[in-house]
RODO-2510 file (C-alpha; in nm, 4 decimals, decimal comma):
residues 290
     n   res          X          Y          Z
     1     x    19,2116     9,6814    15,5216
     2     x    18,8918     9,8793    15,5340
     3     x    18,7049     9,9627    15,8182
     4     x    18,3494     9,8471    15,9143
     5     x    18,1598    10,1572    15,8443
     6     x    17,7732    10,2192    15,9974
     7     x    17,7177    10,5238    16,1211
     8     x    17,4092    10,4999    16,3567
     9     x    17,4007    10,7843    16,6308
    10     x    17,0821    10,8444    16,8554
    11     x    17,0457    11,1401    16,9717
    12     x    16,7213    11,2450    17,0633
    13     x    16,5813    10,8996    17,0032
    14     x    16,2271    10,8050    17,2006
    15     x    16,1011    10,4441    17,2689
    16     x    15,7988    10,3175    17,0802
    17     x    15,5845    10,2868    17,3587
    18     x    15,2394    10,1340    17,1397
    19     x    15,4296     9,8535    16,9890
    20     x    15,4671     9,4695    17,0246
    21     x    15,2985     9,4971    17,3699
    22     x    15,1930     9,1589    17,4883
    23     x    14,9616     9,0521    17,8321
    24     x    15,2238     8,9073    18,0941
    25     x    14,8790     8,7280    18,2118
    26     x    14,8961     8,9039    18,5713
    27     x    14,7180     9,0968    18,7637
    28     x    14,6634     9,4094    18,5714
    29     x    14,7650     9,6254    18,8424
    30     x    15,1183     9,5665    19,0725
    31     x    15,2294     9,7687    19,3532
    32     x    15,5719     9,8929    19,4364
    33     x    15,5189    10,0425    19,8210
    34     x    15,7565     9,7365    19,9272
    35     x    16,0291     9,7871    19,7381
    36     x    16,3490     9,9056    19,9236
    37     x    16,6552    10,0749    19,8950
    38     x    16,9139    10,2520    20,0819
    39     x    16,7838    10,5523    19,9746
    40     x    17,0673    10,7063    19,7675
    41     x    17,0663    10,7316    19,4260
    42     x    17,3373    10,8211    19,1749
    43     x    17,1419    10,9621    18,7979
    44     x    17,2708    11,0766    18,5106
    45     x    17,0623    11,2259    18,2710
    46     x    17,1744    11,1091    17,9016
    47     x    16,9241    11,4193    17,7438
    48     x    17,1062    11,6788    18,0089
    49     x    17,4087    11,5343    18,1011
    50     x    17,4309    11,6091    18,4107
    51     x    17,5229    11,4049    18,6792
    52     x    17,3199    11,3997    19,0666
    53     x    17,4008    11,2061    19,4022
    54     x    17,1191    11,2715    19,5904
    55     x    16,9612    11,1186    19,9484
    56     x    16,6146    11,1271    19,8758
    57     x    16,5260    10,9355    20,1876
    58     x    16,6234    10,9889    20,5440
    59     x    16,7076    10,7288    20,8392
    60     x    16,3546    10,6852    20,9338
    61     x    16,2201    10,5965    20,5829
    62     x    16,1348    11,0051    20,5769
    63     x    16,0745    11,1526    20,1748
    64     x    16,3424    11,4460    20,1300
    65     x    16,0805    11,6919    19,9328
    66     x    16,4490    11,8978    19,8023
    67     x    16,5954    11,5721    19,7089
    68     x    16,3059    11,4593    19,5297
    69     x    16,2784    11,7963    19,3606
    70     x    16,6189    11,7983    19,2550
    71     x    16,5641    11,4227    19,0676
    72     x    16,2550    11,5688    18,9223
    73     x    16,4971    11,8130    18,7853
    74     x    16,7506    11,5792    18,6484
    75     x    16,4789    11,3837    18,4767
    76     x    16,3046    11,6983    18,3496
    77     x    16,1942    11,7142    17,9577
    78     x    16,4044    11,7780    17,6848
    79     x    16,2384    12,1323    17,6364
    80     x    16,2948    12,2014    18,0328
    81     x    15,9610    12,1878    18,1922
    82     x    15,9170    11,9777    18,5243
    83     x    15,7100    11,7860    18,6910
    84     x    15,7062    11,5955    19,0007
    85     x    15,8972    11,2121    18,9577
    86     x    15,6794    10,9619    19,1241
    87     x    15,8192    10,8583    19,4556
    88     x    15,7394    10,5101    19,3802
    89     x    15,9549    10,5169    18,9771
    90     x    16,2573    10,6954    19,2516
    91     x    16,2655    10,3950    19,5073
    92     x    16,2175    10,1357    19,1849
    93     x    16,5462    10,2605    19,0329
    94     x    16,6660    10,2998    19,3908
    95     x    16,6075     9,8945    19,4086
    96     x    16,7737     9,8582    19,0590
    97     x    17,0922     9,9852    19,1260
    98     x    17,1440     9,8302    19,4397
    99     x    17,0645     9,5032    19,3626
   100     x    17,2932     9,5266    19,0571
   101     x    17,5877     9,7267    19,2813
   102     x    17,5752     9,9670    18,9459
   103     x    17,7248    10,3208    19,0275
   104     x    17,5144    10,5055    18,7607
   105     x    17,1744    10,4762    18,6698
   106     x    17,1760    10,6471    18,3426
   107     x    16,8235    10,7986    18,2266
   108     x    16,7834    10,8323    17,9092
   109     x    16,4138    10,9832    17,8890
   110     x    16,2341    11,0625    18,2213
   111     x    15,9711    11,2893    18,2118
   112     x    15,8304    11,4013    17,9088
   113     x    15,5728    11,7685    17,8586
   114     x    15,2364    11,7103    17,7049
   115     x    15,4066    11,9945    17,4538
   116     x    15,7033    11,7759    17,3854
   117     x    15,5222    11,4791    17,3432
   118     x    15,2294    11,6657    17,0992
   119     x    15,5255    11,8008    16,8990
   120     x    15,7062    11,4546    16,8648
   121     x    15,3709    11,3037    16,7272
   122     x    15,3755    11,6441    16,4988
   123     x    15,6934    11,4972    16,3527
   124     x    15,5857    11,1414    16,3010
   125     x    15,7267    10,9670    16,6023
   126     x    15,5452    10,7025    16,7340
   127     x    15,5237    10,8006    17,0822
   128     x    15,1951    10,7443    17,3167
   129     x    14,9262    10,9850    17,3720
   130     x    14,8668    10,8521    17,7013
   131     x    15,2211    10,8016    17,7819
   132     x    15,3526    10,7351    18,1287
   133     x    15,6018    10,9517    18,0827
   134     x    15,3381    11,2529    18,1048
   135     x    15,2767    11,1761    18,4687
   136     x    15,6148    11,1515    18,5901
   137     x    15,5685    10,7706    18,6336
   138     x    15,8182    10,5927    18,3318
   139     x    16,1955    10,5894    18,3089
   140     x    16,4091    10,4854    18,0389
   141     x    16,7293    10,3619    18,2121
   142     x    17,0368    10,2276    18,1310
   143     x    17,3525    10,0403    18,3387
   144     x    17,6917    10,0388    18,2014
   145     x    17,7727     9,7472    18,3551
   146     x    17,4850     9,5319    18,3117
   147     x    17,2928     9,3825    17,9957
   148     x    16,9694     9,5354    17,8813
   149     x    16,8583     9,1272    17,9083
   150     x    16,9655     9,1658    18,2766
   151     x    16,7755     9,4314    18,3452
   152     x    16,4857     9,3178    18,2041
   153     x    16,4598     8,9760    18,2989
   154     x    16,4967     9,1163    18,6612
   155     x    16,2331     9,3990    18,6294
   156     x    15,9466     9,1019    18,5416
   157     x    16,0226     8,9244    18,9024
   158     x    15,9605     9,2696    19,0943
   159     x    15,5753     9,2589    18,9361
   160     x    15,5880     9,7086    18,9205
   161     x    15,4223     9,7902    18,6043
   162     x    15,5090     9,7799    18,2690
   163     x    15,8535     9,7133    18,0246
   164     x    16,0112     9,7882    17,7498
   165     x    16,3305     9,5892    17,5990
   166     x    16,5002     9,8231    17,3612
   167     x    16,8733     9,6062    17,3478
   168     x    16,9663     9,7403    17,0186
   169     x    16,9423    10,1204    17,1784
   170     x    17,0920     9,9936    17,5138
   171     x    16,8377    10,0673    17,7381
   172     x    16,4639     9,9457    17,9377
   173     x    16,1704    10,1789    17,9679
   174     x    15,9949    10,0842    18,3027
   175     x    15,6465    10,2653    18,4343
   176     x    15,4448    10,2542    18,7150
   177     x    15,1343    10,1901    18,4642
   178     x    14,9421     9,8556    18,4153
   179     x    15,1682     9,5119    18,4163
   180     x    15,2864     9,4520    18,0112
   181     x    15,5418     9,4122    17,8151
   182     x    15,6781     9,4757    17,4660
   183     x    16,0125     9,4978    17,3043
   184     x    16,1433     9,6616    16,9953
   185     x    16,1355     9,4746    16,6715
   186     x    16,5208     9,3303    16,5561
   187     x    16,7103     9,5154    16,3684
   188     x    17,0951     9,5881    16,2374
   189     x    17,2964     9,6361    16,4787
   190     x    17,3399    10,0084    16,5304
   191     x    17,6895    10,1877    16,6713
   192     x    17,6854    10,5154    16,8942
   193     x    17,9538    10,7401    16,9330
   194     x    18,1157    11,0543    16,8016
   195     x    18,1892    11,1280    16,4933
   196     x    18,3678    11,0387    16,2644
   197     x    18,3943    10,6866    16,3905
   198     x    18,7188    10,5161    16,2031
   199     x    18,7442    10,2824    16,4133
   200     x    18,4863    10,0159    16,4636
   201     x    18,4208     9,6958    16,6847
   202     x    18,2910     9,3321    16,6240
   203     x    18,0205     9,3556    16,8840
   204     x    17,8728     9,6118    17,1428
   205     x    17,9104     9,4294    17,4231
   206     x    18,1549     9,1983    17,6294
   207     x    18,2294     8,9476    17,8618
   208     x    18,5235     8,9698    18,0559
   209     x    18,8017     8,7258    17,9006
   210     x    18,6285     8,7935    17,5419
   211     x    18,8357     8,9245    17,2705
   212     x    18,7785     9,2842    17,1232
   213     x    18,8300     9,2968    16,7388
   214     x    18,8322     9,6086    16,5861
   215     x    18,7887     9,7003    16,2137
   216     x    19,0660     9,9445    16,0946
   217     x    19,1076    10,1410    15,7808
   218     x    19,4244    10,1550    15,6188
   219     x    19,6065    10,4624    15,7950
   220     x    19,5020    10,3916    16,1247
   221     x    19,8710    10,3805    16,2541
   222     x    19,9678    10,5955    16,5499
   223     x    19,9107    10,6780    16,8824
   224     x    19,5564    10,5945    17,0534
   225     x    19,3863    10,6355    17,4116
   226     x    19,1421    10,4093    17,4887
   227     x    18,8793    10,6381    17,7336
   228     x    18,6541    10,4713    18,0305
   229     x    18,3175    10,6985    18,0731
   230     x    18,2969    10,7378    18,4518
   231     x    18,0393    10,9129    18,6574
   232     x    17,8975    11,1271    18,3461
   233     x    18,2430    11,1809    18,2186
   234     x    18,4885    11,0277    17,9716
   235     x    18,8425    10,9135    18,1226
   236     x    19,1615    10,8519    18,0097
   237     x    19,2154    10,4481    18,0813
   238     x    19,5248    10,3207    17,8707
   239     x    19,7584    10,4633    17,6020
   240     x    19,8756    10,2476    17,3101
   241     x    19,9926    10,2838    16,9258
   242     x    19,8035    10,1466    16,7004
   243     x    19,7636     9,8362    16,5834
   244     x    19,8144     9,6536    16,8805
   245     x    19,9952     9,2643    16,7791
   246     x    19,8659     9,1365    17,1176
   247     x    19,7426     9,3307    17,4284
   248     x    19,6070     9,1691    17,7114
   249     x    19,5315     9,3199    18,0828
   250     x    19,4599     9,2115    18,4109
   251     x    19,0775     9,2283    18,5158
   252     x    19,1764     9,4048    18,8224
   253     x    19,3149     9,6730    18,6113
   254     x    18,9859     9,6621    18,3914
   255     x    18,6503     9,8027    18,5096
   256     x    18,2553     9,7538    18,4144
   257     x    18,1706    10,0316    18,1745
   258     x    18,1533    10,1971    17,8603
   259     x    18,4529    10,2011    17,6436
   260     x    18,5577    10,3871    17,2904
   261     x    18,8995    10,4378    17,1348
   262     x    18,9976    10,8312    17,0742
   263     x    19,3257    10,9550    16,8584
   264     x    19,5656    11,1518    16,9718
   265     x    19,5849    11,3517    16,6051
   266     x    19,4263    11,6108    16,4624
   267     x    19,1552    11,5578    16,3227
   268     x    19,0368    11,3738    16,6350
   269     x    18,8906    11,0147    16,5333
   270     x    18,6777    10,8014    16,7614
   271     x    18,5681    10,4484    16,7897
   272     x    18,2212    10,3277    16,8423
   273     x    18,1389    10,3316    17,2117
   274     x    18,1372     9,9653    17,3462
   275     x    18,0949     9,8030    17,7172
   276     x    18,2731     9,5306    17,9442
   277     x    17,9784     9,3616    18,1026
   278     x    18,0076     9,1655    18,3984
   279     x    18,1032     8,7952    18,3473
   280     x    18,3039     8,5342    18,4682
   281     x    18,6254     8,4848    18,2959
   282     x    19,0317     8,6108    18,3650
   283     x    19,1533     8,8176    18,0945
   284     x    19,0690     9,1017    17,8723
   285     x    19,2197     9,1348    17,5406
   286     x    19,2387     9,4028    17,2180
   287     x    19,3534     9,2725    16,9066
   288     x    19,3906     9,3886    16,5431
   289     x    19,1430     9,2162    16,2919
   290     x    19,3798     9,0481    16,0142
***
Protein backbone atom coordinates (compact mmCIF):
# COMPACT_ATOMS: atom_id res chain seq x y z
CA UNK A 1 0.00 0.00 0.00
CA UNK A 2 1.34 3.50 -0.38
CA UNK A 3 1.10 6.12 1.93
CA UNK A 4 -0.82 9.45 1.60
CA UNK A 5 2.00 11.77 1.04
CA UNK A 6 1.58 15.93 1.52
CA UNK A 7 4.07 17.43 3.14
CA UNK A 8 2.74 20.84 4.43
CA UNK A 9 4.74 22.20 7.56
CA UNK A 10 4.22 25.88 8.89
CA UNK A 11 6.68 27.16 10.48
CA UNK A 12 6.92 30.68 10.64
CA UNK A 13 3.56 31.09 8.98
CA UNK A 14 1.58 34.69 9.65
CA UNK A 15 -2.24 35.23 9.20
CA UNK A 16 -3.46 37.37 6.32
CA UNK A 17 -4.81 39.98 8.27
CA UNK A 18 -6.27 42.39 4.94
CA UNK A 19 -8.25 39.60 3.49
CA UNK A 20 -11.94 38.47 3.15
CA UNK A 21 -12.83 40.94 5.97
CA UNK A 22 -16.53 41.46 6.09
CA UNK A 23 -18.80 44.21 8.45
CA UNK A 24 -20.42 42.02 11.35
CA UNK A 25 -22.99 45.16 11.12
CA UNK A 26 -22.20 46.24 14.90
CA UNK A 27 -21.15 48.80 16.60
CA UNK A 28 -17.76 49.57 15.28
CA UNK A 29 -16.23 49.73 18.54
CA UNK A 30 -16.81 46.80 21.57
CA UNK A 31 -15.41 46.86 24.93
CA UNK A 32 -13.89 44.09 26.92
CA UNK A 33 -13.53 45.83 30.69
CA UNK A 34 -16.33 43.15 31.73
CA UNK A 35 -14.92 40.24 30.82
CA UNK A 36 -13.75 37.91 33.70
CA UNK A 37 -11.56 35.33 34.64
CA UNK A 38 -9.93 33.72 37.48
CA UNK A 39 -7.01 35.37 36.72
CA UNK A 40 -4.55 32.55 35.88
CA UNK A 41 -3.44 31.81 32.73
CA UNK A 42 -1.51 28.86 31.32
CA UNK A 43 0.48 30.14 27.52
CA UNK A 44 2.52 28.50 25.42
CA UNK A 45 4.21 30.25 22.89
CA UNK A 46 4.23 28.06 19.50
CA UNK A 47 7.18 30.75 17.95
CA UNK A 48 9.27 30.23 21.47
CA UNK A 49 8.15 27.26 22.90
CA UNK A 50 8.11 27.94 26.01
CA UNK A 51 5.63 27.25 28.38
CA UNK A 52 4.26 30.07 31.43
CA UNK A 53 1.69 29.65 34.41
CA UNK A 54 1.37 32.91 35.52
CA UNK A 55 -1.25 34.90 38.12
CA UNK A 56 -1.55 38.03 36.48
CA UNK A 57 -4.32 39.17 38.77
CA UNK A 58 -4.56 39.20 42.49
CA UNK A 59 -7.65 38.52 44.97
CA UNK A 60 -8.89 41.98 44.78
CA UNK A 61 -9.05 42.23 40.93
CA UNK A 62 -5.28 43.94 41.46
CA UNK A 63 -2.95 43.89 37.82
CA UNK A 64 0.40 41.91 38.75
CA UNK A 65 2.82 44.48 36.67
CA UNK A 66 5.71 41.15 36.89
CA UNK A 67 3.09 38.81 35.77
CA UNK A 68 2.00 40.88 33.04
CA UNK A 69 5.60 41.49 32.07
CA UNK A 70 6.44 38.03 32.04
CA UNK A 71 3.25 37.27 29.36
CA UNK A 72 4.51 40.18 27.43
CA UNK A 73 7.58 38.11 27.32
CA UNK A 74 6.11 34.87 26.27
CA UNK A 75 4.25 36.60 23.50
CA UNK A 76 7.29 38.65 22.46
CA UNK A 77 8.26 38.81 18.50
CA UNK A 78 9.90 36.33 16.67
CA UNK A 79 13.13 38.58 16.46
CA UNK A 80 12.87 39.13 20.48
CA UNK A 81 11.79 42.63 21.01
CA UNK A 82 8.87 43.36 23.58
CA UNK A 83 6.28 45.28 24.17
CA UNK A 84 3.67 45.61 26.68
CA UNK A 85 0.44 42.85 26.03
CA UNK A 86 -2.73 44.74 26.47
CA UNK A 87 -4.33 43.96 29.76
CA UNK A 88 -7.59 43.76 28.12
CA UNK A 89 -6.14 40.79 24.96
CA UNK A 90 -4.65 38.97 28.75
CA UNK A 91 -8.16 38.82 30.56
CA UNK A 92 -9.88 37.94 26.87
CA UNK A 93 -7.77 34.75 26.62
CA UNK A 94 -8.12 34.55 30.40
CA UNK A 95 -12.12 34.23 29.58
CA UNK A 96 -11.30 31.76 26.69
CA UNK A 97 -9.75 29.19 28.47
CA UNK A 98 -11.94 29.09 31.24
CA UNK A 99 -14.99 28.93 29.63
CA UNK A 100 -13.61 26.10 27.46
CA UNK A 101 -11.80 24.29 30.79
CA UNK A 102 -8.68 24.16 28.10
CA UNK A 103 -5.27 23.73 30.01
CA UNK A 104 -3.17 25.50 27.29
CA UNK A 105 -3.77 28.44 25.42
CA UNK A 106 -1.30 28.04 22.70
CA UNK A 107 -0.13 31.44 20.93
CA UNK A 108 0.93 31.15 17.91
CA UNK A 109 1.82 34.94 16.99
CA UNK A 110 1.44 37.60 19.76
CA UNK A 111 3.20 40.57 19.40
CA UNK A 112 4.81 41.44 16.39
CA UNK A 113 8.02 44.58 15.94
CA UNK A 114 7.31 47.27 13.44
CA UNK A 115 10.94 45.71 12.14
CA UNK A 116 9.51 42.25 11.88
CA UNK A 117 6.49 43.20 10.37
CA UNK A 118 8.42 45.82 7.64
CA UNK A 119 10.70 42.85 6.87
CA UNK A 120 7.78 40.28 6.35
CA UNK A 121 6.15 42.79 3.82
CA UNK A 122 9.98 42.98 2.38
CA UNK A 123 9.47 39.30 1.60
CA UNK A 124 6.04 39.40 0.09
CA UNK A 125 3.84 38.38 2.96
CA UNK A 126 0.68 39.81 3.15
CA UNK A 127 0.69 41.05 6.55
CA UNK A 128 -0.97 44.59 7.71
CA UNK A 129 0.74 47.80 7.97
CA UNK A 130 -1.46 48.84 10.62
CA UNK A 131 -1.57 45.56 12.27
CA UNK A 132 -2.88 44.98 15.75
CA UNK A 133 -0.29 43.00 16.46
CA UNK A 134 2.09 46.22 16.54
CA UNK A 135 0.33 47.49 19.63
CA UNK A 136 0.34 44.52 21.67
CA UNK A 137 -3.48 44.20 21.17
CA UNK A 138 -4.00 40.74 18.68
CA UNK A 139 -3.36 37.11 19.52
CA UNK A 140 -3.31 34.22 17.37
CA UNK A 141 -4.41 31.32 19.64
CA UNK A 142 -4.99 27.92 19.48
CA UNK A 143 -6.79 25.00 21.93
CA UNK A 144 -5.90 21.47 21.59
CA UNK A 145 -8.94 20.41 22.67
CA UNK A 146 -11.35 22.55 21.02
CA UNK A 147 -12.28 23.29 17.21
CA UNK A 148 -11.06 26.42 15.54
CA UNK A 149 -15.20 26.62 14.65
CA UNK A 150 -15.59 26.56 18.48
CA UNK A 151 -13.55 29.11 19.13
CA UNK A 152 -14.74 31.27 16.76
CA UNK A 153 -18.28 30.97 16.88
CA UNK A 154 -17.81 31.78 20.67
CA UNK A 155 -15.46 34.84 20.21
CA UNK A 156 -18.53 36.67 17.98
CA UNK A 157 -21.02 36.40 21.21
CA UNK A 158 -18.32 38.22 23.54
CA UNK A 159 -18.65 41.46 20.95
CA UNK A 160 -14.30 42.31 21.76
CA UNK A 161 -12.99 43.32 18.49
CA UNK A 162 -12.09 41.69 15.57
CA UNK A 163 -11.54 37.71 14.11
CA UNK A 164 -9.87 35.74 12.13
CA UNK A 165 -10.86 31.92 11.20
CA UNK A 166 -7.75 30.28 9.93
CA UNK A 167 -9.18 26.24 10.41
CA UNK A 168 -6.91 24.88 7.85
CA UNK A 169 -3.73 26.34 10.06
CA UNK A 170 -5.55 25.43 13.37
CA UNK A 171 -5.83 28.52 14.91
CA UNK A 172 -8.11 32.25 15.48
CA UNK A 173 -6.44 35.62 15.41
CA UNK A 174 -8.48 37.86 17.87
CA UNK A 175 -7.66 41.87 18.49
CA UNK A 176 -8.81 44.41 20.53
CA UNK A 177 -9.28 46.61 17.18
CA UNK A 178 -12.66 47.57 15.50
CA UNK A 179 -15.57 44.66 15.45
CA UNK A 180 -14.92 42.46 11.86
CA UNK A 181 -14.38 39.49 10.65
CA UNK A 182 -12.66 37.53 7.89
CA UNK A 183 -11.50 34.03 7.36
CA UNK A 184 -8.93 32.44 5.16
CA UNK A 185 -9.90 31.33 1.72
CA UNK A 186 -10.36 27.09 1.43
CA UNK A 187 -7.81 25.28 0.58
CA UNK A 188 -6.15 21.49 0.58
CA UNK A 189 -5.98 20.26 3.50
CA UNK A 190 -2.50 20.80 4.87
CA UNK A 191 -0.58 18.23 7.54
CA UNK A 192 1.97 19.53 10.28
CA UNK A 193 4.45 17.58 11.86
CA UNK A 194 8.04 16.45 11.72
CA UNK A 195 9.65 15.19 9.18
CA UNK A 196 9.67 12.77 7.36
CA UNK A 197 6.04 12.02 7.90
CA UNK A 198 5.42 8.13 6.70
CA UNK A 199 2.69 7.86 8.27
CA UNK A 200 -0.39 9.82 7.48
CA UNK A 201 -4.12 10.24 8.72
CA UNK A 202 -7.64 10.51 7.04
CA UNK A 203 -8.52 13.73 8.77
CA UNK A 204 -6.98 16.31 11.30
CA UNK A 205 -9.37 16.21 13.67
CA UNK A 206 -11.70 13.86 15.82
CA UNK A 207 -14.56 13.14 17.70
CA UNK A 208 -14.37 10.86 20.39
CA UNK A 209 -15.85 7.32 19.22
CA UNK A 210 -14.57 8.27 15.51
CA UNK A 211 -12.29 5.97 13.81
CA UNK A 212 -8.58 6.97 13.00
CA UNK A 213 -7.39 5.61 9.56
CA UNK A 214 -4.03 5.92 8.77
CA UNK A 215 -2.27 5.67 5.34
CA UNK A 216 0.81 3.31 5.50
CA UNK A 217 3.55 2.62 3.07
CA UNK A 218 4.61 -0.72 2.47
CA UNK A 219 7.39 -1.34 5.26
CA UNK A 220 5.70 0.26 7.92
CA UNK A 221 5.87 -2.95 10.14
CA UNK A 222 7.32 -2.69 13.63
CA UNK A 223 7.16 -1.19 16.75
CA UNK A 224 5.35 2.38 17.19
CA UNK A 225 4.55 4.92 20.16
CA UNK A 226 1.81 6.91 19.73
CA UNK A 227 2.93 10.48 21.76
CA UNK A 228 0.22 12.93 23.57
CA UNK A 229 1.73 16.73 23.49
CA UNK A 230 1.11 17.90 27.06
CA UNK A 231 1.83 21.21 28.62
CA UNK A 232 4.44 22.30 25.74
CA UNK A 233 5.84 18.85 25.62
CA UNK A 234 5.41 15.61 23.68
CA UNK A 235 4.51 12.36 25.86
CA UNK A 236 4.73 8.94 25.58
CA UNK A 237 0.78 7.69 25.58
CA UNK A 238 0.61 3.98 24.21
CA UNK A 239 3.03 1.46 22.64
CA UNK A 240 1.91 -0.81 19.79
CA UNK A 241 3.43 -2.74 16.59
CA UNK A 242 2.39 -1.79 13.66
CA UNK A 243 -0.34 -2.38 11.82
CA UNK A 244 -2.75 -2.57 14.38
CA UNK A 245 -5.91 -5.39 13.15
CA UNK A 246 -8.20 -3.66 15.70
CA UNK A 247 -7.35 -1.33 18.66
CA UNK A 248 -9.83 0.25 20.61
CA UNK A 249 -9.46 2.18 24.19
CA UNK A 250 -11.45 3.38 26.84
CA UNK A 251 -12.18 7.28 26.79
CA UNK A 252 -11.12 7.46 30.30
CA UNK A 253 -7.80 6.26 29.25
CA UNK A 254 -7.87 8.83 26.24
CA UNK A 255 -7.38 12.60 26.70
CA UNK A 256 -8.25 16.00 24.59
CA UNK A 257 -5.12 16.86 22.67
CA UNK A 258 -2.77 16.66 20.01
CA UNK A 259 -1.69 13.32 18.83
CA UNK A 260 1.15 11.92 16.19
CA UNK A 261 2.59 8.43 15.79
CA UNK A 262 6.65 8.25 16.30
CA UNK A 263 8.91 4.91 15.45
CA UNK A 264 10.89 3.35 17.58
CA UNK A 265 13.76 2.75 14.61
CA UNK A 266 16.34 4.50 13.35
CA UNK A 267 15.75 6.62 11.17
CA UNK A 268 13.01 8.06 13.39
CA UNK A 269 9.61 8.40 11.30
CA UNK A 270 6.64 10.47 12.41
CA UNK A 271 3.03 10.78 11.65
CA UNK A 272 1.18 13.92 10.92
CA UNK A 273 0.14 15.57 14.16
CA UNK A 274 -3.70 15.08 14.67
CA UNK A 275 -6.26 15.99 17.70
CA UNK A 276 -9.14 14.23 19.78
CA UNK A 277 -11.64 17.01 20.09
CA UNK A 278 -14.21 16.99 22.55
CA UNK A 279 -17.46 15.13 21.59
CA UNK A 280 -19.93 12.93 22.76
CA UNK A 281 -19.44 9.38 21.94
CA UNK A 282 -17.75 5.98 23.99
CA UNK A 283 -14.89 4.66 22.21
CA UNK A 284 -11.76 5.57 20.47
CA UNK A 285 -10.35 3.44 17.85
CA UNK A 286 -6.94 3.10 15.42
CA UNK A 287 -7.20 0.99 12.56
CA UNK A 288 -5.11 0.05 9.49
CA UNK A 289 -6.51 1.41 6.09
CA UNK A 290 -7.02 -1.85 3.81
Amino acid sequence: MSAVMLLVFLAGFLPIEVTLATSLNVPPRASCETLSGDGRLTLYSYPHRELLDVRYRDVRGVLQEKALATIAHLMRSPDGRTAPIDPRLVRLLDHLQDHFGAEVVEIISGYRSSEYNAQLQAEGRAVATESEHLQGRAADVHFDEITEGALRDYATTIHCGGIGFYPALHFVHLDLGPRRHWEEAAGARRLVGERPLVITTDKNYYAVGERVVFSLPDAVAGAWTLEWFHRGAWHRHRHFTMPPTSLTWAVSIFPYGKYRLVSDGTPTAYSNEFYLKKGTSYTFSLAEDH
